[in-house]
N, C-alpha and C positions, 0 to 999 in steps of 0.2 A: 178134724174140721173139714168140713164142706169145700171142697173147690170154688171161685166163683162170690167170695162172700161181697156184703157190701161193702161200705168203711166204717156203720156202725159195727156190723160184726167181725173187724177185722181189729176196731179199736177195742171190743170186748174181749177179743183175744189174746190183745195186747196183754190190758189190765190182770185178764187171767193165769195169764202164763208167769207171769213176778209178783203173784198172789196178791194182788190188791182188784180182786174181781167189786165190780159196782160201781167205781171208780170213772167220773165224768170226765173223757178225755176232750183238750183244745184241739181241734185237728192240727191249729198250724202253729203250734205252739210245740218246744221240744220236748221230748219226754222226759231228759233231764230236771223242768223247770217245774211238772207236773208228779213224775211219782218218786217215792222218796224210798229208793231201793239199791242194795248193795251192789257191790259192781257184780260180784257172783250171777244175784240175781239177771242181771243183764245180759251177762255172758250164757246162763242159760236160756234166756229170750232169744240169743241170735243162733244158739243152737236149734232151737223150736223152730223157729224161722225156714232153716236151710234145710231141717230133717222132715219138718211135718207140711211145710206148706212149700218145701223145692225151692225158696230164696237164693239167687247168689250174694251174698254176702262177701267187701274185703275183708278180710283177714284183720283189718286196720280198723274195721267199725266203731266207730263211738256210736250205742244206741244212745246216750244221754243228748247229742247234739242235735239227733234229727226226731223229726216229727210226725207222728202218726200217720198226715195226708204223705210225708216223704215215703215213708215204708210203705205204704197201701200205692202209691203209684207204681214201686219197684214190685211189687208185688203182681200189682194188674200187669206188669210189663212183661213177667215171667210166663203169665197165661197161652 
């Protein structure tokens, strides 16, 4: 993935990465509320995260609590 994405291509990323690619994300709404995926799946999300796009991520992450616009800021932050 692209360095630099915007937030719809960062919420497509999202959706793609815990296999629910198509999938219309709330930006400020949690992901929790929005996809309905095992925790595995999530844990593999915040590996994607840290590996493919250089996220720091805590160790303590709940991706179900936060929300698309949250991780696309932390994201832009990293840039």
């Amino acid at each position: 993935m692209p360095e630099g994405m915007s937030a719809a291509q960062f919420a497509d990323y999202l959706t793609r990465s815990v296999g629910r690619a198509g999938t219309a994300l709330d930006q400020d709404l949690p992901l929790g509320e929005q996809l309905d995926v095992d925790s595995s799946r999530l844990m593999e999300l915040s590996i994607a995260l840290e590996l493919e796009l250089g996220m720091d991520l805590p160790d303590d992450v709940d991706l179900r609590a936060l929300s698309p616009a949250a991780l696309y800021h932390d994201y832009r932050a990293g840039d």
